[in-house]
C-alpha positions as CSV (number, residue, x, y, z in Angstrom):
1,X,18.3,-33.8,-20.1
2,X,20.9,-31.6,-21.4
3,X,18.0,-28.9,-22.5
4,X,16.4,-29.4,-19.5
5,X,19.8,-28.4,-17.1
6,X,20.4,-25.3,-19.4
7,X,16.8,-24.3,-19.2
8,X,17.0,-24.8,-14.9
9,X,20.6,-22.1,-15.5
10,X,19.0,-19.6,-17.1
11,X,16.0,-19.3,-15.3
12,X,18.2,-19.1,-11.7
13,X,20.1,-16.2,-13.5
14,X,23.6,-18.9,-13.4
15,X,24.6,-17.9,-16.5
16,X,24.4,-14.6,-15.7
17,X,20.9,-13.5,-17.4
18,X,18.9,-10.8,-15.4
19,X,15.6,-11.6,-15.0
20,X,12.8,-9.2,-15.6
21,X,11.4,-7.2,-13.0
22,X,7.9,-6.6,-12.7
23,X,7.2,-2.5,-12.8
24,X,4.3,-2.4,-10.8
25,X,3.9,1.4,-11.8
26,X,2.4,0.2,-15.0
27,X,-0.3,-2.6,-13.4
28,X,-3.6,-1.9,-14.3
29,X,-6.0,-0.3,-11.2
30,X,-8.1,-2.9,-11.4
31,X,-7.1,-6.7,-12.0
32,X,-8.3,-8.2,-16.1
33,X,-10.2,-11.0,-15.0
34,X,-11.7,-10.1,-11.9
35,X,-12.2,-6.0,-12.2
36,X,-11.0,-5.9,-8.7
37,X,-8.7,-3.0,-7.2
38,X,-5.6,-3.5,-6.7
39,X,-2.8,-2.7,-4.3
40,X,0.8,-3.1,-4.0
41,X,2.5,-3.6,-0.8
42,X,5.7,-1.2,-0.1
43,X,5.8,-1.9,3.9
44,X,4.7,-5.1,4.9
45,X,2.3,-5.1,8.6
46,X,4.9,-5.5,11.2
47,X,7.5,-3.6,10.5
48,X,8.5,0.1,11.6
49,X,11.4,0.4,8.5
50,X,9.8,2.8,5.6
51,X,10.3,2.1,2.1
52,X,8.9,3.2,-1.1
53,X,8.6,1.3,-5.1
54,X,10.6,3.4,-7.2
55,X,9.5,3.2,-10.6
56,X,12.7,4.2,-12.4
57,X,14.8,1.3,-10.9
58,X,11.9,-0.9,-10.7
59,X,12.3,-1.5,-6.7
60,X,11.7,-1.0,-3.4
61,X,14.0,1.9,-2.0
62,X,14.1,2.7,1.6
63,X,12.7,6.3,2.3
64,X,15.8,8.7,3.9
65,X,15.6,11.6,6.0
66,X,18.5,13.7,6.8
67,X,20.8,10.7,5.1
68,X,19.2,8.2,7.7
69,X,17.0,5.4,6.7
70,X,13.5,6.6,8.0
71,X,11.7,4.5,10.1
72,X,8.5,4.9,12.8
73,X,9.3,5.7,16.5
74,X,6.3,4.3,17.5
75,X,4.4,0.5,17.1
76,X,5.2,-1.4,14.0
77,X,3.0,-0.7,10.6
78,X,-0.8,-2.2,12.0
79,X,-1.5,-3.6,7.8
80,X,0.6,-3.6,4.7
81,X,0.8,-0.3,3.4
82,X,1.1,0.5,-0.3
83,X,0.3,2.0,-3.5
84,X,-2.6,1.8,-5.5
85,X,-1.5,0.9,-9.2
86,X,-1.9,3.5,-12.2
87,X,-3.3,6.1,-9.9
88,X,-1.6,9.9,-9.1
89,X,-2.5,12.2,-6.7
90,X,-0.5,15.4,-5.9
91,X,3.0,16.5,-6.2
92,X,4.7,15.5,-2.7
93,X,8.8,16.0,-1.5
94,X,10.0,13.0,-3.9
95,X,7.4,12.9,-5.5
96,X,7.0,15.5,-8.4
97,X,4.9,14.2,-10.4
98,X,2.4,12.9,-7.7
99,X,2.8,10.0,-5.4
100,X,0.4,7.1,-6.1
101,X,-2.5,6.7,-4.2
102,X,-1.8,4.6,-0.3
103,X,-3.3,1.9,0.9
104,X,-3.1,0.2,3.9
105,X,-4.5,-3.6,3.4
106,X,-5.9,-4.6,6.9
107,X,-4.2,-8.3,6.9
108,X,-1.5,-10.8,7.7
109,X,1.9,-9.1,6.9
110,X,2.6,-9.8,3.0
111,X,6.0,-9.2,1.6
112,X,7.0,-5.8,-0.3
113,X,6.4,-6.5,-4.0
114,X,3.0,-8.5,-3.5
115,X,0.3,-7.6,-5.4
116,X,-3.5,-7.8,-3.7
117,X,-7.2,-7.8,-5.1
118,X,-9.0,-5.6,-2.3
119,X,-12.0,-4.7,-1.5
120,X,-12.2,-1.0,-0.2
121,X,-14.0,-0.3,3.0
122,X,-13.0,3.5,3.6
123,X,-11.2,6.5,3.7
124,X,-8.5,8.2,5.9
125,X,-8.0,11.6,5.3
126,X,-4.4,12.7,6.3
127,X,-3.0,15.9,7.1
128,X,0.5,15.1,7.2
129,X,3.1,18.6,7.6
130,X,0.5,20.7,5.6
131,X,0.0,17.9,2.7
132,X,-2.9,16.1,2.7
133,X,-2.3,12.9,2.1
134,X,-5.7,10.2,1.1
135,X,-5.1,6.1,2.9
136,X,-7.9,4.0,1.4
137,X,-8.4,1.1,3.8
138,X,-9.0,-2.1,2.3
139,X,-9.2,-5.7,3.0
140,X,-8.2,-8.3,0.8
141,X,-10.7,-9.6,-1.3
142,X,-10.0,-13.3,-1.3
143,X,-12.1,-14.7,1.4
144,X,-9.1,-16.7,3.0
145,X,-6.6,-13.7,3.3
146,X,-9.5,-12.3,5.5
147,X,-8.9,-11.3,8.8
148,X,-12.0,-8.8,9.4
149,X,-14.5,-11.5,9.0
150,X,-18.2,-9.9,7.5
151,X,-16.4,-6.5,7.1
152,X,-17.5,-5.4,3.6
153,X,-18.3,-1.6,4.2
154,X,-17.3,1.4,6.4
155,X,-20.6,0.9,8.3
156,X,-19.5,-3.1,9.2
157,X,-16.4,-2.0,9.9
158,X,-17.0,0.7,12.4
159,X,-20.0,-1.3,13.9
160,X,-18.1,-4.7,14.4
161,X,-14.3,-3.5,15.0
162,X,-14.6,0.6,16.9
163,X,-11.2,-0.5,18.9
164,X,-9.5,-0.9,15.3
165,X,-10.7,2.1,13.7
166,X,-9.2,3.7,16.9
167,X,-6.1,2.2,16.9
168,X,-5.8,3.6,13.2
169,X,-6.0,7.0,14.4
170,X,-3.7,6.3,17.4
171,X,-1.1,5.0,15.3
172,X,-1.5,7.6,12.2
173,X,-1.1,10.4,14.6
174,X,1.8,9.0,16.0
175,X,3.7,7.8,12.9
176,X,5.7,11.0,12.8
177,X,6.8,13.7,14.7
178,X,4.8,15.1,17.4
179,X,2.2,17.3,15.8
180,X,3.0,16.1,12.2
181,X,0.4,14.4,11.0
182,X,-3.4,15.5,11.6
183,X,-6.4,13.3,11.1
184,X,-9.0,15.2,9.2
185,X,-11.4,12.9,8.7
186,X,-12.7,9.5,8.0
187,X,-14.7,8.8,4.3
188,X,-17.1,5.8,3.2
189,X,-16.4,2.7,0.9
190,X,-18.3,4.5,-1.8
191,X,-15.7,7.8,-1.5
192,X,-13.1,5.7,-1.2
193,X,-14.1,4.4,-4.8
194,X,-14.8,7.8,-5.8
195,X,-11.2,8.8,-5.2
196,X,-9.9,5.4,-6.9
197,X,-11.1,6.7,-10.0
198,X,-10.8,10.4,-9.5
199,X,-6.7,9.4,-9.3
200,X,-6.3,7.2,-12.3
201,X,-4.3,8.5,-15.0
Protein backbone atom coordinates (compact mmCIF):
# COMPACT_ATOMS: atom_id res chain seq x y z
CA UNK A 1 0.00 0.00 0.00
CA UNK A 2 2.75 2.21 1.03
CA UNK A 3 4.56 1.50 -2.61
CA UNK A 4 1.56 1.98 -4.22
CA UNK A 5 0.83 5.80 -2.51
CA UNK A 6 4.50 6.78 -3.35
CA UNK A 7 4.18 5.40 -6.84
CA UNK A 8 0.45 7.58 -7.26
CA UNK A 9 3.08 11.00 -5.85
CA UNK A 10 5.46 10.69 -8.21
CA UNK A 11 3.56 10.18 -11.20
CA UNK A 12 1.24 13.51 -10.21
CA UNK A 13 4.63 15.35 -9.99
CA UNK A 14 3.77 15.83 -5.72
CA UNK A 15 7.02 15.28 -4.95
CA UNK A 16 8.15 17.59 -7.13
CA UNK A 17 9.46 15.32 -10.16
CA UNK A 18 8.85 16.92 -13.73
CA UNK A 19 7.44 14.75 -15.97
CA UNK A 20 8.72 14.27 -19.44
CA UNK A 21 7.40 16.16 -22.22
CA UNK A 22 6.81 14.60 -25.44
CA UNK A 23 8.98 16.62 -28.28
CA UNK A 24 6.80 16.14 -31.10
CA UNK A 25 9.65 17.73 -33.39
CA UNK A 26 11.27 14.34 -33.26
CA UNK A 27 7.90 11.92 -34.06
CA UNK A 28 8.41 10.02 -36.92
CA UNK A 29 6.22 11.26 -40.35
CA UNK A 30 4.50 8.36 -40.52
CA UNK A 31 3.18 6.30 -37.43
CA UNK A 32 5.50 2.50 -36.68
CA UNK A 33 2.61 0.34 -36.81
CA UNK A 34 0.30 1.68 -39.15
CA UNK A 35 2.67 3.67 -41.82
CA UNK A 36 0.15 6.33 -41.59
CA UNK A 37 0.93 10.29 -41.76
CA UNK A 38 0.88 12.02 -39.09
CA UNK A 39 -0.06 15.47 -37.85
CA UNK A 40 0.24 17.48 -34.72
CA UNK A 41 -2.29 19.87 -33.77
CA UNK A 42 -0.94 23.55 -32.69
CA UNK A 43 -4.54 25.36 -33.02
CA UNK A 44 -7.36 23.43 -32.20
CA UNK A 45 -10.82 23.99 -34.82
CA UNK A 46 -12.57 26.72 -33.04
CA UNK A 47 -10.45 28.99 -31.93
CA UNK A 48 -9.13 32.38 -33.49
CA UNK A 49 -5.91 32.53 -30.74
CA UNK A 50 -2.57 31.47 -32.89
CA UNK A 51 -0.04 29.37 -31.40
CA UNK A 52 2.85 27.49 -32.54
CA UNK A 53 5.03 24.00 -30.89
CA UNK A 54 8.34 25.21 -30.13
CA UNK A 55 10.74 22.58 -30.20
CA UNK A 56 13.47 24.12 -27.90
CA UNK A 57 11.02 24.40 -24.83
CA UNK A 58 9.06 21.51 -25.94
CA UNK A 59 5.62 23.54 -26.08
CA UNK A 60 2.99 25.34 -27.38
CA UNK A 61 3.99 29.18 -27.52
CA UNK A 62 1.47 31.69 -28.59
CA UNK A 63 2.58 33.46 -31.97
CA UNK A 64 3.25 37.51 -31.19
CA UNK A 65 3.09 40.35 -33.48
CA UNK A 66 4.23 43.78 -32.47
CA UNK A 67 4.40 42.28 -28.62
CA UNK A 68 0.57 41.33 -28.90
CA UNK A 69 -0.60 37.74 -28.87
CA UNK A 70 -1.70 37.26 -32.64
CA UNK A 71 -4.97 36.05 -33.24
CA UNK A 72 -7.59 35.94 -36.53
CA UNK A 73 -9.99 38.94 -37.04
CA UNK A 74 -12.10 36.93 -38.83
CA UNK A 75 -14.20 33.27 -38.10
CA UNK A 76 -12.61 30.90 -35.77
CA UNK A 77 -9.92 28.17 -37.19
CA UNK A 78 -12.59 25.90 -39.64
CA UNK A 79 -10.10 22.34 -38.53
CA UNK A 80 -7.13 21.79 -36.26
CA UNK A 81 -4.25 23.23 -37.78
CA UNK A 82 -0.76 21.81 -37.26
CA UNK A 83 2.50 20.53 -38.24
CA UNK A 84 3.42 17.57 -39.98
CA UNK A 85 6.18 15.71 -37.93
CA UNK A 86 9.95 15.33 -39.13
CA UNK A 87 9.21 17.36 -42.18
CA UNK A 88 10.98 21.18 -43.19
CA UNK A 89 10.13 23.39 -45.67
CA UNK A 90 11.61 26.87 -46.06
CA UNK A 91 13.18 29.37 -43.87
CA UNK A 92 10.13 31.66 -42.59
CA UNK A 93 10.20 35.03 -39.93
CA UNK A 94 10.79 32.54 -36.74
CA UNK A 95 11.49 30.10 -38.46
CA UNK A 96 15.16 29.86 -39.76
CA UNK A 97 15.67 26.76 -40.27
CA UNK A 98 12.29 26.07 -42.00
CA UNK A 99 8.92 25.70 -40.47
CA UNK A 100 7.43 22.24 -40.49
CA UNK A 101 5.05 21.40 -43.00
CA UNK A 102 0.91 22.66 -42.00
CA UNK A 103 -1.83 20.82 -41.79
CA UNK A 104 -5.17 21.57 -41.27
CA UNK A 105 -7.14 18.16 -40.11
CA UNK A 106 -10.78 18.62 -41.31
CA UNK A 107 -12.55 17.40 -37.85
CA UNK A 108 -13.96 17.90 -34.38
CA UNK A 109 -11.74 20.44 -32.54
CA UNK A 110 -8.75 18.25 -30.76
CA UNK A 111 -6.61 19.77 -28.16
CA UNK A 112 -3.05 21.45 -29.01
CA UNK A 113 -0.49 18.61 -28.31
CA UNK A 114 -2.73 15.74 -30.05
CA UNK A 115 -1.23 13.65 -32.29
CA UNK A 116 -3.49 12.30 -35.47
CA UNK A 117 -3.11 9.36 -38.19
CA UNK A 118 -4.51 11.23 -41.35
CA UNK A 119 -5.25 10.51 -44.52
CA UNK A 120 -4.33 13.34 -46.98
CA UNK A 121 -6.87 14.46 -49.42
CA UNK A 122 -5.07 17.70 -50.94
CA UNK A 123 -3.19 20.58 -51.26
CA UNK A 124 -3.55 24.38 -50.58
CA UNK A 125 -1.03 26.38 -51.99
CA UNK A 126 -0.55 29.69 -49.94
CA UNK A 127 0.85 32.87 -50.82
CA UNK A 128 1.04 34.47 -47.63
CA UNK A 129 3.11 38.35 -47.70
CA UNK A 130 5.34 37.00 -50.61
CA UNK A 131 6.07 33.40 -48.74
CA UNK A 132 4.54 30.57 -50.05
CA UNK A 133 3.34 28.73 -47.60
CA UNK A 134 2.02 24.53 -48.59
CA UNK A 135 -1.53 23.42 -46.11
CA UNK A 136 -2.06 19.68 -46.79
CA UNK A 137 -5.65 19.00 -45.98
CA UNK A 138 -6.29 15.87 -44.26
CA UNK A 139 -8.88 13.91 -42.55
CA UNK A 140 -8.34 11.77 -39.86
CA UNK A 141 -7.83 8.40 -40.64
CA UNK A 142 -9.77 6.55 -37.93
CA UNK A 143 -13.13 5.98 -39.37
CA UNK A 144 -14.89 7.31 -36.08
CA UNK A 145 -12.97 10.79 -35.87
CA UNK A 146 -14.55 11.17 -39.46
CA UNK A 147 -16.66 13.94 -40.15
CA UNK A 148 -16.40 14.00 -44.23
CA UNK A 149 -17.95 10.71 -44.55
CA UNK A 150 -16.67 8.72 -48.06
CA UNK A 151 -14.13 11.58 -48.60
CA UNK A 152 -10.85 9.68 -49.38
CA UNK A 153 -9.48 11.91 -52.35
CA UNK A 154 -9.36 15.44 -53.75
CA UNK A 155 -11.91 14.32 -56.46
CA UNK A 156 -14.58 12.99 -53.44
CA UNK A 157 -13.95 15.91 -51.71
CA UNK A 158 -14.55 18.54 -54.20
CA UNK A 159 -17.58 16.40 -55.75
CA UNK A 160 -19.39 15.70 -52.37
CA UNK A 161 -18.47 19.01 -50.19
CA UNK A 162 -17.83 22.30 -53.17
CA UNK A 163 -19.40 24.70 -50.17
CA UNK A 164 -16.29 23.48 -47.89
CA UNK A 165 -13.64 23.73 -50.25
CA UNK A 166 -15.05 27.28 -50.61
CA UNK A 167 -15.22 28.17 -47.36
CA UNK A 168 -11.44 27.14 -47.14
CA UNK A 169 -10.62 29.74 -49.52
CA UNK A 170 -12.93 32.30 -47.90
CA UNK A 171 -11.41 31.88 -44.70
CA UNK A 172 -7.55 31.50 -45.84
CA UNK A 173 -7.94 34.70 -47.66
CA UNK A 174 -9.26 36.38 -44.82
CA UNK A 175 -6.97 35.01 -41.99
CA UNK A 176 -4.70 38.06 -42.27
CA UNK A 177 -4.58 41.36 -43.29
CA UNK A 178 -6.42 42.57 -46.26
CA UNK A 179 -4.46 41.48 -49.21
CA UNK A 180 -2.04 39.28 -47.23
CA UNK A 181 -2.53 36.05 -48.09
CA UNK A 182 -3.14 34.82 -51.83
CA UNK A 183 -4.51 31.60 -52.84
CA UNK A 184 -2.48 30.16 -55.62
CA UNK A 185 -3.79 27.07 -56.11
CA UNK A 186 -5.40 23.91 -55.05
CA UNK A 187 -3.09 20.28 -55.53
CA UNK A 188 -4.33 16.51 -55.45
CA UNK A 189 -4.06 13.82 -52.68
CA UNK A 190 -1.19 12.28 -54.74
CA UNK A 191 0.84 15.90 -54.62
CA UNK A 192 -0.05 16.36 -51.37
CA UNK A 193 2.02 13.02 -50.72
CA UNK A 194 4.50 14.10 -53.12
CA UNK A 195 5.31 17.07 -50.93
CA UNK A 196 5.09 14.87 -47.57
CA UNK A 197 8.11 13.25 -48.70
CA UNK A 198 9.77 15.91 -50.68
CA UNK A 199 9.90 17.81 -46.88
CA UNK A 200 11.21 15.00 -44.76
CA UNK A 201 14.49 15.49 -43.37
Amino acid sequence: MRFARVAFLLWTGSLGVVGCQTDYAQLPTFSRERKLLQAVVEIPAGTNHEQVYDPETKDFRRIQRAGQDRQVEFLPYPGNFGFVPGTRTSAAPGFPQGRPLGVLILSESQPAGTVVEVLPVGLLLLDAAGLLEQVVLAIPARPSQQILPETATWAEFTQRYPAAKEILRLWFQHRGGPGEVRIVGWKDERFAQQQVRAAMR
